[in-house]
N, CA, C and O atoms as a GROMACS GRO file, in nm:
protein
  388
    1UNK      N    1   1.049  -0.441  -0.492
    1UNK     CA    2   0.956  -0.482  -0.390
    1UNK      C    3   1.018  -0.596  -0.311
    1UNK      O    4   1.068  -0.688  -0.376
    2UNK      N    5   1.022  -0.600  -0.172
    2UNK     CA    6   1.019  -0.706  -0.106
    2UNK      C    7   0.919  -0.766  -0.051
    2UNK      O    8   0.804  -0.726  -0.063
    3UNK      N    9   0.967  -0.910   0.041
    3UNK     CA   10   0.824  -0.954   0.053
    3UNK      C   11   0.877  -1.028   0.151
    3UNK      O   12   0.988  -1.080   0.145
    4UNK      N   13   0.770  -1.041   0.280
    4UNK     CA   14   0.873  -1.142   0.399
    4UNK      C   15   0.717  -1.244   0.428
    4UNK      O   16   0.602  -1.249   0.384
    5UNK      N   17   0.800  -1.311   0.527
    5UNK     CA   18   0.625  -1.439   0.546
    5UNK      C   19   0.558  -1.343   0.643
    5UNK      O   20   0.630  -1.270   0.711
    6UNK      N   21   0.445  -1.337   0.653
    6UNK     CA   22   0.415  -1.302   0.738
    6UNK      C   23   0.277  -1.368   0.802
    6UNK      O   24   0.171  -1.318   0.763
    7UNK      N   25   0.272  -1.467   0.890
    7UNK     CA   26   0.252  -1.617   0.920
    7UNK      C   27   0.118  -1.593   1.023
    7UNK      O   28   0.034  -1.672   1.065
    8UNK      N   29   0.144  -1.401   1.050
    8UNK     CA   30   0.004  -1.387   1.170
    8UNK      C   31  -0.113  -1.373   1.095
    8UNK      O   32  -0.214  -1.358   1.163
    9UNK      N   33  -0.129  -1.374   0.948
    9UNK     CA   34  -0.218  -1.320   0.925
    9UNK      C   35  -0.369  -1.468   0.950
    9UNK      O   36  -0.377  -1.566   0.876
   10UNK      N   37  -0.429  -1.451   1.024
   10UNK     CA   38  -0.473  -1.580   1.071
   10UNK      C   39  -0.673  -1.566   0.957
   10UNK      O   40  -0.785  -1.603   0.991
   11UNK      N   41  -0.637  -1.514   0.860
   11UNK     CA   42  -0.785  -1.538   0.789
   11UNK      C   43  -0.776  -1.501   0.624
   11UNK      O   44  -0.690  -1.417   0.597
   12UNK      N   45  -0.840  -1.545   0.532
   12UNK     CA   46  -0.790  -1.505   0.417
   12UNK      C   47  -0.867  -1.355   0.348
   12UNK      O   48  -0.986  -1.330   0.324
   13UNK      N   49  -0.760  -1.286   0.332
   13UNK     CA   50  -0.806  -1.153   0.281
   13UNK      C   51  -0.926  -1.186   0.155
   13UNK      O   52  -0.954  -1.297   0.110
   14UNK      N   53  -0.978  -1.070   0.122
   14UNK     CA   54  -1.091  -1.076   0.024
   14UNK      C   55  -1.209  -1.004   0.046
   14UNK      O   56  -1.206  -0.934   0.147
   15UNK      N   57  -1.314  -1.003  -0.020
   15UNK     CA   58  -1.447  -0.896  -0.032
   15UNK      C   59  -1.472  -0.944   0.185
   15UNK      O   60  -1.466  -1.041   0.260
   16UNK      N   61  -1.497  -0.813   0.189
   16UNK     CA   62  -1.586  -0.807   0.321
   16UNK      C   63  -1.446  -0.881   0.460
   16UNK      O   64  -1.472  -0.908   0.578
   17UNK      N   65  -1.372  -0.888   0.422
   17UNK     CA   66  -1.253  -0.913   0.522
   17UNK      C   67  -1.254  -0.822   0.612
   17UNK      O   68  -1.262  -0.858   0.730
   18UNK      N   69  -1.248  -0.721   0.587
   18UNK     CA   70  -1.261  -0.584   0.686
   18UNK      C   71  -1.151  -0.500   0.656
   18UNK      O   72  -1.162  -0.379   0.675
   19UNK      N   73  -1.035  -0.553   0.607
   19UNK     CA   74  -0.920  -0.467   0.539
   19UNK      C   75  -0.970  -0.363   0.384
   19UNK      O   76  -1.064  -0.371   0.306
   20UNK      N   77  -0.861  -0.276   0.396
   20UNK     CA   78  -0.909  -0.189   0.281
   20UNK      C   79  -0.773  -0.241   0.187
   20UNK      O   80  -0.651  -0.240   0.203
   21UNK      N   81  -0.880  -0.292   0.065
   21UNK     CA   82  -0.792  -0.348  -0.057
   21UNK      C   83  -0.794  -0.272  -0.178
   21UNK      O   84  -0.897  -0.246  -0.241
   22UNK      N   85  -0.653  -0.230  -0.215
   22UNK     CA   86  -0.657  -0.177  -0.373
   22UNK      C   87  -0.556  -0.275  -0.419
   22UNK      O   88  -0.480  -0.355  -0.365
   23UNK      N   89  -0.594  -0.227  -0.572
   23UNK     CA   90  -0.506  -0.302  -0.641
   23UNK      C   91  -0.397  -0.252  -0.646
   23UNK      O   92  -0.395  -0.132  -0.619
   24UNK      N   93  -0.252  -0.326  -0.684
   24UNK     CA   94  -0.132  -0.281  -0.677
   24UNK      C   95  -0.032  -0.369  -0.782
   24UNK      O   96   0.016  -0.474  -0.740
   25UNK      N   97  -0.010  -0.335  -0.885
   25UNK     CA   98   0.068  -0.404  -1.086
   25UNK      C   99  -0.052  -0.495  -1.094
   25UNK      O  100  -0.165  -0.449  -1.108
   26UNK      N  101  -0.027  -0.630  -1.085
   26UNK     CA  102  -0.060  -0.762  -1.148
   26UNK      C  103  -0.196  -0.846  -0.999
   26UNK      O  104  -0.247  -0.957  -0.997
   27UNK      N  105  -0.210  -0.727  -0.898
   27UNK     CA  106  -0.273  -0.830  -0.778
   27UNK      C  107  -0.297  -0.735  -0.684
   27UNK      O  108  -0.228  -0.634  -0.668
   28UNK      N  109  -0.407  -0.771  -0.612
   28UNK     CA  110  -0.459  -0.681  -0.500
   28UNK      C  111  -0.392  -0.704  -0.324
   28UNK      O  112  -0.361  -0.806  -0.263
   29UNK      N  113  -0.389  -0.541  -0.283
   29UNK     CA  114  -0.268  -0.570  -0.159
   29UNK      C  115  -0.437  -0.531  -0.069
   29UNK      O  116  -0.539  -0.475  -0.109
   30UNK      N  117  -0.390  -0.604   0.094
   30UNK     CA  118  -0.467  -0.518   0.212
   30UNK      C  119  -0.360  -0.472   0.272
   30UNK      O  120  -0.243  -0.508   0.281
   31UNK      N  121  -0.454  -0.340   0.335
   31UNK     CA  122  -0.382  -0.271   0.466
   31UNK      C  123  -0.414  -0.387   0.596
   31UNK      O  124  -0.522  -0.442   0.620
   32UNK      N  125  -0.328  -0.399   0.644
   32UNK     CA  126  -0.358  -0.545   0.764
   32UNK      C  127  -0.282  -0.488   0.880
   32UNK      O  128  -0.166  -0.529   0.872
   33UNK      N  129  -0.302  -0.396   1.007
   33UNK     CA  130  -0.225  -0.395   1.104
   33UNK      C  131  -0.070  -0.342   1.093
   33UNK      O  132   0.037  -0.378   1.142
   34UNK      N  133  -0.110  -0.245   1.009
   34UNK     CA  134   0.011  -0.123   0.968
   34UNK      C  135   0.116  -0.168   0.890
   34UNK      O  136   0.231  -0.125   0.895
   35UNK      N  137   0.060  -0.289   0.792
   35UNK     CA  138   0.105  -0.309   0.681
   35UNK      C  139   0.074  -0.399   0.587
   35UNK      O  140  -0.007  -0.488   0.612
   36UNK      N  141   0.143  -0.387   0.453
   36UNK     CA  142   0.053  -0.422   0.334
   36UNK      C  143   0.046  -0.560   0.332
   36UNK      O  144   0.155  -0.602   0.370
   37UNK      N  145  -0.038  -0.662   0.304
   37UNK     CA  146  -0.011  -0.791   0.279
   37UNK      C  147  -0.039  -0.832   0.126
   37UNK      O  148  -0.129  -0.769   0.070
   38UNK      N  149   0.017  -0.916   0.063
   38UNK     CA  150  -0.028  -0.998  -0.080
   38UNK      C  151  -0.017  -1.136  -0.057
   38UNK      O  152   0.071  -1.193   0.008
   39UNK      N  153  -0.131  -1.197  -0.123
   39UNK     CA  154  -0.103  -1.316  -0.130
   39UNK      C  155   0.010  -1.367  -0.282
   39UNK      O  156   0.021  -1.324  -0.397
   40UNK      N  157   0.087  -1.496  -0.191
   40UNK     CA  158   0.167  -1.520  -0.322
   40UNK      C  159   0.230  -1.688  -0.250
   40UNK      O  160   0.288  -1.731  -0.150
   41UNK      N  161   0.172  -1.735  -0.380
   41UNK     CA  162   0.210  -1.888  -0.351
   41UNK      C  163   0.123  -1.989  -0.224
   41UNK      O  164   0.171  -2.086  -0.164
   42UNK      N  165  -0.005  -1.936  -0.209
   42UNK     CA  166  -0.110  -1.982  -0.110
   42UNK      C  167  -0.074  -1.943   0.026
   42UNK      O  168  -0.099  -2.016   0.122
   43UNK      N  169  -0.006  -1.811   0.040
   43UNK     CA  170   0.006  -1.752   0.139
   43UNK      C  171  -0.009  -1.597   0.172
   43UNK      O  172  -0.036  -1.524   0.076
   44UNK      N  173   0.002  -1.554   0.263
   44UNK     CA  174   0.048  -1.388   0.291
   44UNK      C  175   0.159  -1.345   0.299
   44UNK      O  176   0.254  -1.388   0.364
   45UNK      N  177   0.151  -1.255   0.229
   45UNK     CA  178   0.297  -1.211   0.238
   45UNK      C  179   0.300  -1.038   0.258
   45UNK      O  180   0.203  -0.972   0.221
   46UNK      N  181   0.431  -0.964   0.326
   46UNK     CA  182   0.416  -0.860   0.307
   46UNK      C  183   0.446  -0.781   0.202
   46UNK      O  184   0.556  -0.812   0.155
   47UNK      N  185   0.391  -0.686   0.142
   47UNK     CA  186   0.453  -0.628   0.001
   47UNK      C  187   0.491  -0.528  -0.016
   47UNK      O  188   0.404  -0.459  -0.068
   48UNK      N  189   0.585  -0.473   0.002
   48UNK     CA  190   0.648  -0.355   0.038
   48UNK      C  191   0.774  -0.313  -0.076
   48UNK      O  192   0.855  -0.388  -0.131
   49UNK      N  193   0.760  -0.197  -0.084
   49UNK     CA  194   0.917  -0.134  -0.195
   49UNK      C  195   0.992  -0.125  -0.107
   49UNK      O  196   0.966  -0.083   0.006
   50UNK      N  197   1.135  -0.178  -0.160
   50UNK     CA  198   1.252  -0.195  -0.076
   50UNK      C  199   1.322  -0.054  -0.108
   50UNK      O  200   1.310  -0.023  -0.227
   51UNK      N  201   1.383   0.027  -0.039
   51UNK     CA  202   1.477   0.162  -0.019
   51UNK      C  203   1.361   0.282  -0.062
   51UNK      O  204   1.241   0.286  -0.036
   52UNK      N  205   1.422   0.351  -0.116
   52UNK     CA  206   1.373   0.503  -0.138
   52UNK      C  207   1.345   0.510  -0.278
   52UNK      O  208   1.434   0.514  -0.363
   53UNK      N  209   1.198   0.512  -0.311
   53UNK     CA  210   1.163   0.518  -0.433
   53UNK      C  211   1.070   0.665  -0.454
   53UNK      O  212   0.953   0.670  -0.414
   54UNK      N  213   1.138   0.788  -0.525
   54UNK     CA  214   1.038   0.877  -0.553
   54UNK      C  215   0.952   0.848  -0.658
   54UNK      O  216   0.993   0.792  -0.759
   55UNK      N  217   0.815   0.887  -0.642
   55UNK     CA  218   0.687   0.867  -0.746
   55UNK      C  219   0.780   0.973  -0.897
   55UNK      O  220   0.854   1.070  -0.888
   56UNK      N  221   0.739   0.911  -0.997
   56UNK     CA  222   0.770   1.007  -1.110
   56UNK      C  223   0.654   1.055  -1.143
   56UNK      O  224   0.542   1.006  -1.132
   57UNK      N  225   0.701   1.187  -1.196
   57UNK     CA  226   0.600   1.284  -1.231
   57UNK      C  227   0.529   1.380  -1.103
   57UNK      O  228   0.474   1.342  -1.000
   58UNK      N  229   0.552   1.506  -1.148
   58UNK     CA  230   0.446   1.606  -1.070
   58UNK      C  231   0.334   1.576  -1.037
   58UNK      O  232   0.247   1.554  -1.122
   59UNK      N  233   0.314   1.569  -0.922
   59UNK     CA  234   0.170   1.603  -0.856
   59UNK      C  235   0.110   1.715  -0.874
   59UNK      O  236   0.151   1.818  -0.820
   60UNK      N  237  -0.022   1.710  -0.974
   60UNK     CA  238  -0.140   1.855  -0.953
   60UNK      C  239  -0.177   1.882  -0.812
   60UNK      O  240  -0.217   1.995  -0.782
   61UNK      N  241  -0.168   1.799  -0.730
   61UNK     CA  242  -0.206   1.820  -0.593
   61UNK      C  243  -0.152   1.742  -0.516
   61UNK      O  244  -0.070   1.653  -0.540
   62UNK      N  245  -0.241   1.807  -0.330
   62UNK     CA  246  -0.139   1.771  -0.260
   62UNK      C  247  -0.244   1.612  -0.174
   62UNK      O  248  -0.357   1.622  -0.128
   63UNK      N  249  -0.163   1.494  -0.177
   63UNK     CA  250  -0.273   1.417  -0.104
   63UNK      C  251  -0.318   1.473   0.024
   63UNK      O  252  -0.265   1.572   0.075
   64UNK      N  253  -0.423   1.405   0.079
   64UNK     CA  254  -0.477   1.414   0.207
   64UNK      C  255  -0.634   1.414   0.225
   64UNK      O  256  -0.703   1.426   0.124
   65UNK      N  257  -0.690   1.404   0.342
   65UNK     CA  258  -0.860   1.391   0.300
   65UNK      C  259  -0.920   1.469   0.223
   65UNK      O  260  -0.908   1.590   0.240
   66UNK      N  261  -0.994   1.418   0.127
   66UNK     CA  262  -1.103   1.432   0.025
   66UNK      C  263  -1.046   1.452  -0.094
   66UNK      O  264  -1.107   1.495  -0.192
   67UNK      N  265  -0.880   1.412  -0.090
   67UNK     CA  266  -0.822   1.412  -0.223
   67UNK      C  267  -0.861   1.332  -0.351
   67UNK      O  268  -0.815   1.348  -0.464
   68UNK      N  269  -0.949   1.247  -0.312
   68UNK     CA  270  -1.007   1.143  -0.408
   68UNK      C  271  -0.943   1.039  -0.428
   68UNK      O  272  -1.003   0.974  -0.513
   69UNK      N  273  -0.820   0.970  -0.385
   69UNK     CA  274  -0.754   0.866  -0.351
   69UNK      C  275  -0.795   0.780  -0.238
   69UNK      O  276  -0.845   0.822  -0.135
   70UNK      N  277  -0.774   0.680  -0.260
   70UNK     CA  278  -0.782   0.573  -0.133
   70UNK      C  279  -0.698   0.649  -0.034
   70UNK      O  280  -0.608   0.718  -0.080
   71UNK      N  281  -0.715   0.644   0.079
   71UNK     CA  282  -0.623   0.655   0.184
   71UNK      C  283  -0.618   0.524   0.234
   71UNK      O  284  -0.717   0.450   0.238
   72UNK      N  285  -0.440   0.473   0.293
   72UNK     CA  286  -0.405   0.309   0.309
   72UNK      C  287  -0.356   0.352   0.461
   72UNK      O  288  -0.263   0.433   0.470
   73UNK      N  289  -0.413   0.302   0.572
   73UNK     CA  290  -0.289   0.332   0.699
   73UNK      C  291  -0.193   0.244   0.663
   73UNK      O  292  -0.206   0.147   0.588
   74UNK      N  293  -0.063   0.295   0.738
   74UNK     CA  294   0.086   0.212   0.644
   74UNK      C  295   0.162   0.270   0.758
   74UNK      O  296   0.171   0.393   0.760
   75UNK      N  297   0.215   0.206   0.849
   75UNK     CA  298   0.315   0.199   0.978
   75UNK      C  299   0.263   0.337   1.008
   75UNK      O  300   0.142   0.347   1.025
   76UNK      N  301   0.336   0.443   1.017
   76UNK     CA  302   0.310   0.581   1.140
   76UNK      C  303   0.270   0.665   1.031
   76UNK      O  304   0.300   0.783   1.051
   77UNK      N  305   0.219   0.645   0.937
   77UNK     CA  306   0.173   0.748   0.804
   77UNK      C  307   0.105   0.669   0.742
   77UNK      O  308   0.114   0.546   0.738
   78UNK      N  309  -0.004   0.772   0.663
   78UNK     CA  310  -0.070   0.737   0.588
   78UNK      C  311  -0.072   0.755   0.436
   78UNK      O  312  -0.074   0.865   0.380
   79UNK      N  313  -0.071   0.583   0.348
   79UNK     CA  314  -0.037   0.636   0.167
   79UNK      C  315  -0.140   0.651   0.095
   79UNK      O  316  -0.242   0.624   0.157
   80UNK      N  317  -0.156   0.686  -0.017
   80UNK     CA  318  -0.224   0.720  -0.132
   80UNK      C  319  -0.233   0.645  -0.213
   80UNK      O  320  -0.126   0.615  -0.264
   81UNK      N  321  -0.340   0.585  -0.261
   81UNK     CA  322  -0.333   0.476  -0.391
   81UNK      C  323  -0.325   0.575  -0.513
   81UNK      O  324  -0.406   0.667  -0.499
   82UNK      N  325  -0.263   0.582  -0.611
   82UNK     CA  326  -0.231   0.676  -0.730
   82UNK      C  327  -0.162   0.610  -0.818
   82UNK      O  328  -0.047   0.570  -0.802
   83UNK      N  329  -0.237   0.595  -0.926
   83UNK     CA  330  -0.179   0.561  -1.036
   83UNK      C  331  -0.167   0.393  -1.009
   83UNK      O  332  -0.096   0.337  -1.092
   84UNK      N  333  -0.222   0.312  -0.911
   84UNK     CA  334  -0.125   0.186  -0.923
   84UNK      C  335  -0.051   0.137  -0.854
   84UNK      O  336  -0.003   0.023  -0.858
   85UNK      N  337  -0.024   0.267  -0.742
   85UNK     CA  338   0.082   0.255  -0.638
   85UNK      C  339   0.068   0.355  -0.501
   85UNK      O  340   0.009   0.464  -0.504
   86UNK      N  341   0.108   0.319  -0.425
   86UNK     CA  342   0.056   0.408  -0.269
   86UNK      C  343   0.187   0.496  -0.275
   86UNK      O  344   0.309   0.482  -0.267
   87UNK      N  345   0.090   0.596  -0.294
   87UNK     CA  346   0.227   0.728  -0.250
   87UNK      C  347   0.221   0.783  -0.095
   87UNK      O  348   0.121   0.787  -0.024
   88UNK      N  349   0.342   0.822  -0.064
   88UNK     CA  350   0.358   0.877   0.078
   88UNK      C  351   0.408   1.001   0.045
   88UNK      O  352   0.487   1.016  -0.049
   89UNK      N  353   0.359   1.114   0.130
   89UNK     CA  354   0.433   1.249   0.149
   89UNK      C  355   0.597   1.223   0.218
   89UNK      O  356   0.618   1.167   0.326
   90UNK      N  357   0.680   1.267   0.144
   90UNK     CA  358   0.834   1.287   0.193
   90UNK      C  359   0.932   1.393   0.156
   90UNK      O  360   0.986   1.388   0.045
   91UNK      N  361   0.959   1.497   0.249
   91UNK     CA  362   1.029   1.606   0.192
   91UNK      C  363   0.928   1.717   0.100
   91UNK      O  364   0.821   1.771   0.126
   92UNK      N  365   1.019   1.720  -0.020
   92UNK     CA  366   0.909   1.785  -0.116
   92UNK      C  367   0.830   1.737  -0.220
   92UNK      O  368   0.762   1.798  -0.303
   93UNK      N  369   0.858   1.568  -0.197
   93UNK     CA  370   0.776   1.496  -0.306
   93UNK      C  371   0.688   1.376  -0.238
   93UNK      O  372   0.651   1.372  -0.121
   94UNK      N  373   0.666   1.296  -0.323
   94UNK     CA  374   0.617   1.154  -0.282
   94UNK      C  375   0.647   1.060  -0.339
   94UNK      O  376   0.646   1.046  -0.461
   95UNK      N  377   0.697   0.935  -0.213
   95UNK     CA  378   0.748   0.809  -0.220
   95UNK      C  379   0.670   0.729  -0.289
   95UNK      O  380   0.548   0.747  -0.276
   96UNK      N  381   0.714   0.629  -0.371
   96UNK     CA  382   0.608   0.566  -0.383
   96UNK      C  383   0.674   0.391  -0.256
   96UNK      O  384   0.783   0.338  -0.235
   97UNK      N  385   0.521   0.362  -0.203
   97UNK     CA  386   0.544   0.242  -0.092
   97UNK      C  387   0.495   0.150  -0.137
   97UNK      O  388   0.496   0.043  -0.076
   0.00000   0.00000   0.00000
């Protein structure tokens, strides 16, 4: 995971913020303006997996509406909260972001 400042976020995430928050390992991320933010160290930060990470394990199915996952908007696509982690459709599998 990387993580850069990201200094616009001008209000503090949390219940009723207006962002859609899941949890993600140890702490909860928002979708904020086509990308993820965490707080860390009394700030925002962005939280993102660095390179190309495929999800392990087969998917029973395929995401998309009414899959029963969160849907996260996330730059020009949309991820999947699963398992813990936002998956993206790529190729013939899914990333995890």
């Amino acid at each position: 995971m990387t993580t850069a400042n990201t200094a616009h976020t001008d209000h503090e995430h949390g219940d009723g913020c207006g962002h859609v928050a899941f949890p993600h390992g140890d702490h909860t991320d928002y979708a904020h303006d086509g990308h993820i933010d965490r707080e860390s160290g009394g700030g925002w930060q962005a939280c993102e997996v660095g390179g190309h990470t495929e999800a392990e394990g087969a998917h029973q199915h395929s995401h998309g509406a009414g899959c029963g996952h969160v849907a996260v908007p996330h730059a020009d696509h949309v991820d999947y909260v699963h398992d813990g982690s936002r998956h993206a459709a790529h190729e013939d599998h899914y990333d995890v972001h």
